[in-house]
Each structure stands twice: as structure tokens, then as C-alpha cells.
C-alpha positions as semicolon CSV with decimal commas, in nm:
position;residue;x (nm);y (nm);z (nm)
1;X;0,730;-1,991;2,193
2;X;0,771;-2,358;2,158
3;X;1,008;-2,501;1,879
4;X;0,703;-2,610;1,738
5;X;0,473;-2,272;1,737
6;X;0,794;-2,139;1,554
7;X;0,797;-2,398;1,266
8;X;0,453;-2,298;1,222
9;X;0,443;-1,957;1,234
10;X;0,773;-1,960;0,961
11;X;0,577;-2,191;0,756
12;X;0,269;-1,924;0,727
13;X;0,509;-1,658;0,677
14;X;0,647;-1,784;0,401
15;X;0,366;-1,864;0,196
16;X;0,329;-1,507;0,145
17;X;0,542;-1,341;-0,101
18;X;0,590;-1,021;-0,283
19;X;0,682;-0,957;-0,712
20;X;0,659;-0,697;-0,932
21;X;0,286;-0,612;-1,016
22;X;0,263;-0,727;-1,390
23;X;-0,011;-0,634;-1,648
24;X;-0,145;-1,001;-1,625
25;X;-0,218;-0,883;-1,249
26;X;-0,475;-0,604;-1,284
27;X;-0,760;-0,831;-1,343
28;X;-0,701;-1,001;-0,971
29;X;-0,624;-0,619;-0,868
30;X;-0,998;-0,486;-1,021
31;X;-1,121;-0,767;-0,821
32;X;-0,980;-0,628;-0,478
33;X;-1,056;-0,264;-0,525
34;X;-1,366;-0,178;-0,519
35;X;-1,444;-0,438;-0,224
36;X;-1,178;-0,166;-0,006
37;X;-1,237;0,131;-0,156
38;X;-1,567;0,364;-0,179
39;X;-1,417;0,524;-0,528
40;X;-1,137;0,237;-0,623
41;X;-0,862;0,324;-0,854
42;X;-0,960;0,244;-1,229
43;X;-0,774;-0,021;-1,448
44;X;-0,624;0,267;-1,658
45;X;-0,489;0,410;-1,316
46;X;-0,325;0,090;-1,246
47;X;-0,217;0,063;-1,638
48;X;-0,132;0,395;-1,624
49;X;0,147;0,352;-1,291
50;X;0,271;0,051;-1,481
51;X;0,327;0,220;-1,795
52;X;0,528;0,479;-1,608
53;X;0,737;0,278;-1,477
54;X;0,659;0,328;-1,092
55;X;0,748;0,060;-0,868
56;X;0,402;-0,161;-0,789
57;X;0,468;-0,490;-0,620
58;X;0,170;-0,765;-0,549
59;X;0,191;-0,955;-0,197
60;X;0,052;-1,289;-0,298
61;X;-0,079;-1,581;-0,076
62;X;-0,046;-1,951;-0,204
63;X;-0,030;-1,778;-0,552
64;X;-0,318;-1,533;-0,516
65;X;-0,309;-1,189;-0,515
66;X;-0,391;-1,026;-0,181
67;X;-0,273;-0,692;-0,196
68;X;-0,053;-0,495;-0,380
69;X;0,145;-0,133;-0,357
70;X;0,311;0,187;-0,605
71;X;0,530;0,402;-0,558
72;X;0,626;0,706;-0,754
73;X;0,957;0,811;-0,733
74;X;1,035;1,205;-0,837
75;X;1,410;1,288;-0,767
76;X;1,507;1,226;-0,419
77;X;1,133;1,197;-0,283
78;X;0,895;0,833;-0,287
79;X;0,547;0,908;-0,295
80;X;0,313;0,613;-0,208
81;X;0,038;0,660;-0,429
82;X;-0,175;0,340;-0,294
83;X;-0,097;0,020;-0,042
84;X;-0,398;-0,247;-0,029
85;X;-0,493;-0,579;0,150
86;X;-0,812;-0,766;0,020
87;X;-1,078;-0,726;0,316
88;X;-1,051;-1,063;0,423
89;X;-0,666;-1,068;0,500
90;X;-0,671;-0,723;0,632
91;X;-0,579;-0,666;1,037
92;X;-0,326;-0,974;1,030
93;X;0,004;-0,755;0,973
94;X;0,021;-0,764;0,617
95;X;-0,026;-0,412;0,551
96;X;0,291;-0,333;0,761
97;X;0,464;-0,595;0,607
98;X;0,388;-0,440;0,263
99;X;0,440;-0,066;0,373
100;X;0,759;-0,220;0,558
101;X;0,861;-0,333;0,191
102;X;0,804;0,000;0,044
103;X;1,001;0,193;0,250
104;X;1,253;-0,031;0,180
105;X;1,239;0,007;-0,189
106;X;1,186;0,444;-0,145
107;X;1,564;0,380;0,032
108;X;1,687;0,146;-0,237
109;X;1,612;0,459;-0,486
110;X;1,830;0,680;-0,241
111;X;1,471;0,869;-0,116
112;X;1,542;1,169;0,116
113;X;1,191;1,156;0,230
114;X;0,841;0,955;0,165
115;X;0,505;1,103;0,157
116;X;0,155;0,971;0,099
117;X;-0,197;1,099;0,100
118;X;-0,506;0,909;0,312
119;X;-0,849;0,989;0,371
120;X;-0,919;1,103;0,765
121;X;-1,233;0,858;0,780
122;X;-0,933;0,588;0,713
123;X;-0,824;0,541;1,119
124;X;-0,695;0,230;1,078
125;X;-0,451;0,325;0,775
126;X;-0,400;0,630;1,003
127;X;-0,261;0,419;1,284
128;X;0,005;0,199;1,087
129;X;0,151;0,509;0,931
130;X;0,196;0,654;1,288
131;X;0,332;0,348;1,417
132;X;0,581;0,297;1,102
133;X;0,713;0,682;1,185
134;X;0,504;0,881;0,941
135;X;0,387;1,221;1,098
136;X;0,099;1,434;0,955
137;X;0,245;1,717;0,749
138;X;-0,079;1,877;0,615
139;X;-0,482;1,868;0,530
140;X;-0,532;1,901;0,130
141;X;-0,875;1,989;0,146
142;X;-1,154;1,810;-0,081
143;X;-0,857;1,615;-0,210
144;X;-1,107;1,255;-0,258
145;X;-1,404;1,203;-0,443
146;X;-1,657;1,105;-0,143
147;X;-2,055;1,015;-0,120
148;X;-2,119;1,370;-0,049
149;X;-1,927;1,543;-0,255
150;X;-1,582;1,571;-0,158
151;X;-1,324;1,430;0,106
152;X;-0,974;1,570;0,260
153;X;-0,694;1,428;0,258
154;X;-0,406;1,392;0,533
155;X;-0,123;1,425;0,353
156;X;0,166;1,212;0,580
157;X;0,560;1,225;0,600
158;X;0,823;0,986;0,688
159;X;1,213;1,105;0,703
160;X;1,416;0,816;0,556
């Protein structure tokens, strides 16, 4: 890569940066969710997360929200309750990036383990938990609220 492809590609990468997900953020959240999701997470879930004190971060991008992630930590075990990219920056890496951050903060808290729940129809999210070491640990069965009726879940793994 030329010295000059590198500038560039350090000068996109840092125009993206991750904070802790604040109150003042869930309106910019609402406004992603429901354009990803089939049966999007409601405000007072997102209030809710905050409120408990689980670890949600927003990945912003020239100061506008563009995904964000939680985490819910219970003794030695990080559960990753959702990880999101708005539709128009999704397939570009960011996702990883964000999981990639996540992990990191489920070792910061000492985690033995990290688990997570996503719907089978969800291939994509499928293959970047594969690739980032997750394995599939079990089918909860009607776990999501679906179109027709219900949805299961895969319920994933990753040994920290």
C-alpha cells in the first residue's frame, strides 16, 4: 500500500470513534432501530440497560451516531445483549470493530466467558461471530418475537 493509501485509510479510521452511550443518545439510537430490526428494542429497553448500569458504548462517525453496543455483566460471565450498525454503514467492518471493542471491555471486567443470543435468519451476524471465535452453544426455541409468531434463537459462546 502506497504511503499515500495509508494516510488515507488512517484518516477514515479515525473519524470513527467509540463513548459511553449517554441518555442524550437514545433519540439518535430510536432512529437506527427499527430501520435494522423487524421488532427493535424500545426506548425503555435502552433506558432500562442504562439505568442498570450495563456497559453500552455508541461508535460515532464525524459526530453521528452509527451504531452502538451493551453488555451485561453477571459475575464472571459478559452477555452481549445487542451490537448495531445503521444500514447504510453496515458491511464496511464496523461491526467487528465494535464487537472487537466489546470483547475487550467483557476482559477488562475479568469475564471467564461471553455469550449472546441471534436470530438464525441473521447469516450475516452469524458469520462475524464465527469469525471472531464464537461457537454455537444452543437453540432457545421461540426465543424472538417474529412476523409469524415466534423466532429461535442461537444462543453463541466465546471462551475469553
Amino acid at each position: 500500500m502506497s504511503t499515500m493509501l495509508k494516510a488515507e485509510y488512517a484518516e477514515q479510521k479515525t473519524q470513527y470513534k467509540l463513548r459511553p452511550m449517554q441518555k442524550d443518545d437514545l433519540d439518535a439510537v430510536m432512529a437506527i432501530e427499527p430501520h435494522i430490526y423487524s421488532h427493535p428494542w424500545t426506548r425503555g429497553n435502552f433506558s432500562d440497560s442504562l439505568n442498570s448500569g450495563y456497559s453500552a458504548w455508541a461508535l460515532l462517525f464525524n459526530q453521528q451516531i452509527i451504531g452502538y453496543a451493551l453488555l451485561m455483566m453477571v459475575l464472571d460471565e459478559a452477555h452481549l445483549l445487542n451490537l448495531s450498525i445503521a444500514k447504510s454503514y453496515q458491511k464496511q467492518g464496523l461491526g467487528r470493530f465494535l464487537l472487537e471493542h466489546m470483547v475487550q471491555i467483557a476482559k477488562n471486567h475479568q469475564a471467564a466467558n461471553m455469550f449472546l443470543e441471534v436470530r438464525p435468519s441473521n447469516v450475516s451476524a452469524i458469520a462475524l461471530y464465527e469469525n471472531m471465535g464464537f461457537s454455537e452453544m444452543a437453540i432457545r426455541r421461540g426465543y424472538y418475537p417474529a412476523a409469524a409468531g415466534r423466532e429461535d434463537a442461537v444462543l453463541m459462546g466465546l471462551a475469553l
